[in-house]
C-alpha positions in Angstrom: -20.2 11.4 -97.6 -16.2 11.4 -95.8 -17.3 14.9 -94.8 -20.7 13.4 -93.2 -19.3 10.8 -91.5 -16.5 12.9 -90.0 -18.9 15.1 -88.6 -21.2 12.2 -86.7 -18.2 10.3 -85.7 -17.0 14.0 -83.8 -20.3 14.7 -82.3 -20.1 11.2 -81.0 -16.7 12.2 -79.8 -18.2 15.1 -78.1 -20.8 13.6 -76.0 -19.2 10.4 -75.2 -18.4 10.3 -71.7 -17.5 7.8 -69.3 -20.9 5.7 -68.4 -19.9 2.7 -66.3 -22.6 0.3 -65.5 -23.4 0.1 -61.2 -23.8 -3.3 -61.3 -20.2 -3.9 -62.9 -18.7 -5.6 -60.0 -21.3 -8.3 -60.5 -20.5 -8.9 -64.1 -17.2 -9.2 -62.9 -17.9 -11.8 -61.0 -20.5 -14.1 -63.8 -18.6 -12.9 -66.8 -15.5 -14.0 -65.6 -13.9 -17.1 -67.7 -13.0 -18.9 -64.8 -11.1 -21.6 -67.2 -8.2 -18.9 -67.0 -6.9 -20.2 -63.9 -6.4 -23.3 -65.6 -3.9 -25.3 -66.2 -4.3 -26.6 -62.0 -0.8 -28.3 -61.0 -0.4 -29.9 -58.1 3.0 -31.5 -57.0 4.0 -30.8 -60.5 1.1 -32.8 -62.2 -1.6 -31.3 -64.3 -4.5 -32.2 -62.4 -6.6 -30.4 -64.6 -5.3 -28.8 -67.9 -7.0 -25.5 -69.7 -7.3 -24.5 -72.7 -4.4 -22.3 -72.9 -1.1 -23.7 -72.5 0.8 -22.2 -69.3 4.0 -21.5 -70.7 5.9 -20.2 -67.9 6.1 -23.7 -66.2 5.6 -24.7 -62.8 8.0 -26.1 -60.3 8.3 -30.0 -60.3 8.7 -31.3 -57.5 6.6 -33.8 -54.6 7.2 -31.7 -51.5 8.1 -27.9 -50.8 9.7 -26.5 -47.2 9.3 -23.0 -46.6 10.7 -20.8 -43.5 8.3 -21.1 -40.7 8.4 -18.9 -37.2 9.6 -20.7 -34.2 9.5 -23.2 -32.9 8.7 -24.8 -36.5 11.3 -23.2 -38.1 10.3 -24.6 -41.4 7.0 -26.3 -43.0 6.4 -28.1 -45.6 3.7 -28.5 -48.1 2.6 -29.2 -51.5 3.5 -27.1 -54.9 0.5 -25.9 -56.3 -0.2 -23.8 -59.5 -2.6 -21.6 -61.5 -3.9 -18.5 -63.0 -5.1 -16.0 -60.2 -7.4 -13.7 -60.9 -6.9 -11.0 -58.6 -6.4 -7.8 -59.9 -8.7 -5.3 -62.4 -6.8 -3.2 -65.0 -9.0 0.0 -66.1 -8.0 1.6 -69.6 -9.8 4.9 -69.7 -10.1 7.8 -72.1 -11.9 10.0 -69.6 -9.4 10.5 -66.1 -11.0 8.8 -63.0 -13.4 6.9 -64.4 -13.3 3.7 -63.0 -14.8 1.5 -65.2 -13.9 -1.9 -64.3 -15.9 -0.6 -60.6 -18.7 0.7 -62.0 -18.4 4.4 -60.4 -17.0 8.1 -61.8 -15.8 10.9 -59.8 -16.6 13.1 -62.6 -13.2 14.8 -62.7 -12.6 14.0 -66.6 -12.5 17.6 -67.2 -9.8 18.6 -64.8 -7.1 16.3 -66.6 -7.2 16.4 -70.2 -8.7 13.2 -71.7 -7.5 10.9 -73.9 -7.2 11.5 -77.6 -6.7 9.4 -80.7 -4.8 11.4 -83.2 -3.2 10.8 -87.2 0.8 10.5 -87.4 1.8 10.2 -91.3 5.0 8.8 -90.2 4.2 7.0 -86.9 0.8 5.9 -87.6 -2.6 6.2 -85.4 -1.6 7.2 -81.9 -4.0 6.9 -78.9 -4.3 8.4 -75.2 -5.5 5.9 -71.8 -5.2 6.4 -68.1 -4.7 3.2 -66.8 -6.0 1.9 -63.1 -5.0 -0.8 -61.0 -8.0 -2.3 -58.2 -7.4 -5.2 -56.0 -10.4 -7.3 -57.1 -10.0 -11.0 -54.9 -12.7 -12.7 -56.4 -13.0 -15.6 -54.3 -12.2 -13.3 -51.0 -15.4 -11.3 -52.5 -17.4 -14.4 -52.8 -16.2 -15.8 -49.7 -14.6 -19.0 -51.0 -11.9 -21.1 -50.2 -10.5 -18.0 -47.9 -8.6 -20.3 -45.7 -6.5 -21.8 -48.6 -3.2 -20.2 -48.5 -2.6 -19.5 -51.8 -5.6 -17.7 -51.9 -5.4 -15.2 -49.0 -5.4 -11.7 -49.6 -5.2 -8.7 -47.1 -6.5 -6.1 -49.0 -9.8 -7.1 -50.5 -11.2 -4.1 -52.9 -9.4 -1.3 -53.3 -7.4 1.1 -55.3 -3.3 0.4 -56.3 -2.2 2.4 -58.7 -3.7 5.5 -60.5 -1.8 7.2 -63.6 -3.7 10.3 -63.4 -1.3 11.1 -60.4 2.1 10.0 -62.1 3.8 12.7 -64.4 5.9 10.0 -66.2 2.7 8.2 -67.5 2.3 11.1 -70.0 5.5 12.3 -70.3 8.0 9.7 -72.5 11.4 11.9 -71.1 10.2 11.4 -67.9 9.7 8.0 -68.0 13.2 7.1 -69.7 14.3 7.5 -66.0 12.8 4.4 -65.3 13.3 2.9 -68.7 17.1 3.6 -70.2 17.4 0.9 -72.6 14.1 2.4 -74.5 16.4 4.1 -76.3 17.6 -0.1 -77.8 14.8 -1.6 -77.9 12.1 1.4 -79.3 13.6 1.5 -82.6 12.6 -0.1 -86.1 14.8 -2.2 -86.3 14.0 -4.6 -82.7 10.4 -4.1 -83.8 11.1 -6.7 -86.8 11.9 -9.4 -83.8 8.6 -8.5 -82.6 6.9 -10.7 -85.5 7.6 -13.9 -84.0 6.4 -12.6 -80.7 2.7 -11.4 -82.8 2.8 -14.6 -84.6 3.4 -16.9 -81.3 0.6 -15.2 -79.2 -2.0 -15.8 -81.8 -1.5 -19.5 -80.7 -1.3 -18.4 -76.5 2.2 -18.9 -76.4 4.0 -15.5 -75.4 7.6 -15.3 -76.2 9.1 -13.8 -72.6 12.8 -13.4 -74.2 11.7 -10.8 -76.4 10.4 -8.8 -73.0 10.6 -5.5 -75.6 7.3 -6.6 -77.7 3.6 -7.0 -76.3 2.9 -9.2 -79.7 0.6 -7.8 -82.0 0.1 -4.7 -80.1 3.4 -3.0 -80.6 6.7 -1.9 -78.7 6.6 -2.2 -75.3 8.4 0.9 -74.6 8.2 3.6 -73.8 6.6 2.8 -70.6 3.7 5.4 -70.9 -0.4 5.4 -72.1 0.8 6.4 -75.5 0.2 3.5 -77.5 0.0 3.2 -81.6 -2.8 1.5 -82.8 -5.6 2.0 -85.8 -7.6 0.1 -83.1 -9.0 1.5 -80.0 -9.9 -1.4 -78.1 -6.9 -3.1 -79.0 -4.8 -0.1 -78.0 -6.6 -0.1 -74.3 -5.4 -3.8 -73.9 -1.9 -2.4 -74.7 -2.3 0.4 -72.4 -3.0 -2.3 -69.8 -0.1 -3.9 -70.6 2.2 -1.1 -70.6 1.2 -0.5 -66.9 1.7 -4.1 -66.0 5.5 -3.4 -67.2 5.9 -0.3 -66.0 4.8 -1.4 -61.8 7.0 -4.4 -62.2 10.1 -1.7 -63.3 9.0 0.4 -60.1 9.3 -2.9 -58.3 5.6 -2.5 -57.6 4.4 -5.9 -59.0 6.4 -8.8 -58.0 7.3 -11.9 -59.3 4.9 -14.8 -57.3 5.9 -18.1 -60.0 8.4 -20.6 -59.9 10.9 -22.1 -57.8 11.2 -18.5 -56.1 8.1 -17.7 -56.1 6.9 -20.9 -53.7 7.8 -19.2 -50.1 7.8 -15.7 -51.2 6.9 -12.7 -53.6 10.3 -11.5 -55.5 11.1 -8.4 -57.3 11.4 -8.5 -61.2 12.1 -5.1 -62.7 11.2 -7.4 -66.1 8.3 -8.5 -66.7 7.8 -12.2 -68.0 4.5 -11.8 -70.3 3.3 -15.2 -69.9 2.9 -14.7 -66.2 -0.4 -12.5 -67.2 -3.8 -13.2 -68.5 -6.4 -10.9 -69.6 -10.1 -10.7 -70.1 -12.2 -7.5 -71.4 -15.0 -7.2 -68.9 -15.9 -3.8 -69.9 -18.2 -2.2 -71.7 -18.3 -5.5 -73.5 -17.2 -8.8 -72.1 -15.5 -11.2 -73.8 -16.5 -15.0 -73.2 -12.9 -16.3 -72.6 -9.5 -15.0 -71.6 -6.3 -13.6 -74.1 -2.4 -13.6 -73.8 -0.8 -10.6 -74.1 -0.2 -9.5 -77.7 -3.0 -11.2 -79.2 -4.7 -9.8 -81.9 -7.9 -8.1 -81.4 -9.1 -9.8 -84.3 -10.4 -12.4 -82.7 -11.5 -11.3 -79.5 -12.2 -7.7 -80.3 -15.1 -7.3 -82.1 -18.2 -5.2 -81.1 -16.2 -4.4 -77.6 -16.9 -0.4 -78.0 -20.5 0.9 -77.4 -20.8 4.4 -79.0 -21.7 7.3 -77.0 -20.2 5.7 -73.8 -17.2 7.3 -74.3 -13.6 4.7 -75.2 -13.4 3.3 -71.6 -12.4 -0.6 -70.9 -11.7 -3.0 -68.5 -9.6 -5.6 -68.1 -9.7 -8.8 -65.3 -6.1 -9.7 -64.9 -5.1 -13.5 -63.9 -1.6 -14.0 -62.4 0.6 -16.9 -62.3 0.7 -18.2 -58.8 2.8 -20.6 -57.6 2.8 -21.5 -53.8 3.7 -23.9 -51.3 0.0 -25.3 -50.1 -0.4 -26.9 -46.9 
């Protein structure tokens, strides 16, 4: 029977391939949990709350000035804060295929695909190229454009692709972005890691501890290497991997707080909290996650067989700005 079921699970292997759905951008758009850009604050106030806590605050305060070109000089507004969702995170066995956009360039067997492989001593190890897409979804429906907060210049479109970056598969190359991997990836800081699982299961991310991803494992190192029995789990940790690694290449910016009224400003580390996720692909899920929460309870049934192990992720972003 073990010999059976190894056989069907590797023929499955073998003709899964990567199968998005053309009409994904639209289930972006009505699967979305839009309650993930909750809590609203406005002038410090929660003028409507959500059902996840934001934990990263928001600034408290009436008024806000911000630098303004001449002859203003300066302007002042309104501090207002939520959940952005903005961006698409694609966690992909096969290269180039671009499931959170519904389209394939058919390259998967140029670049090796992703593998899930057996580690007596580490445990199950698995494989993803990772894509980040520009996805404004009120620019795309053509809402609320001209509130400030929600601007964007550049609408659909591609930001970052692992295929073309040799440290993504390569953990010595990426400990040149990532020195103190060699403090923080170790048995020993994984323990802390615990209270970071446990505290996610309840929303509540634990941004001091900057070296776990909860329940999904060691941050570092930086690469689409993750260790996980679980493959849709270990997608949503891929995601977040890549999420850590652009704001170490000072390619995300921080957007939250205080700072982050006027102006973007550069965090090489990330603050988890800060980030919301949402499987919208193959399978979506009804309602948003924290980074490092279990798949337990938001996994199930999110891998279709024979459509190879592609996902996709909706990302919200704190956003903090000076509205006027």
């Amino acid at each position: 029977m073990k010999r059976l079921i190894a056989v069907f699970l590797l023929v499955v292997n073998l003709f899964a391939k990567c199968a998005p759905n053309p009409s994904q951008l639209a289930i972006n758009i009505t699967a979305l949990d839009y309650s993930a850009m909750l809590p609203l604050t406005i002038a410090g106030a929660t003028i409507l709350p959500g059902k996840m806590p934001n934990t990263i605050g928001t600034p408290n305060t009436a008024i806000c000035t911000c630098p303004a070109p001449p002859p203003i000089f300066i302007r002042i507004g309104i501090p207002v804060g939520f959940f952005n969702p903005d961006r698409i995170i694609d966690s992909v066995k096969d290269p180039y295929c671009f499931e959170g956009l519904g389209i394939t360039l058919g390259l998967d067997t140029i670049q090796g695909a992703g593998v899930q492989s057996d580690d007596p001593q580490s445990g199950t190890h698995s494989f993803f190229q990772t894509h980040l897409v520009s996805f404004p979804v009120f620019e795309v429906l053509n809402i609320m454009t001209d509130f400030i907060c929600l601007q964007s210049s550049t609408g659909v479109d591609m930001l970052y692709m692992t295929e073309l970056d040799p440290m993504w598969n390569s953990d010595a190359l990426s400990a040149l972005i990532q020195p103190e991997a060699l403090l923080f990836g170790n048995p020993v800081t994984n323990l802390a890691c615990m209270a970071d699982s446990v505290s996610s299961q309840a929303f509540r991310t634990l941004d001091t501890l900057f070296w776990c991803k909860g329940s999904w494992g060691n941050a570092y190192p930086l690469t689409g290497s993750v260790t996980s029995g679980d493959l849709v789990q270990s997608s949503a940790s891929a995601a977040a991997s890549l999420l850590y690694k652009l704001h170490r290449q000072l390619m995300l910016w921080g957007q939250w707080g205080y700072a982050g009224l006027c102006a973007k400003y550069p965090l090489p580390i990330w603050q988890k909290s800060a980030y919301r996720l949402q499987i919208i692909a193959p399978v979506p899920n009804p309602y948003a996650i924290v980074i490092g929460q279990t798949s337990i309870v938001w996994g199930a049934a999110k891998n279709i067989p024979f459509k190879g192990d592609n996902f996709s992720y909706i990302l919200f972003r704190k956003r903090d700005c000076c509205a006027f």
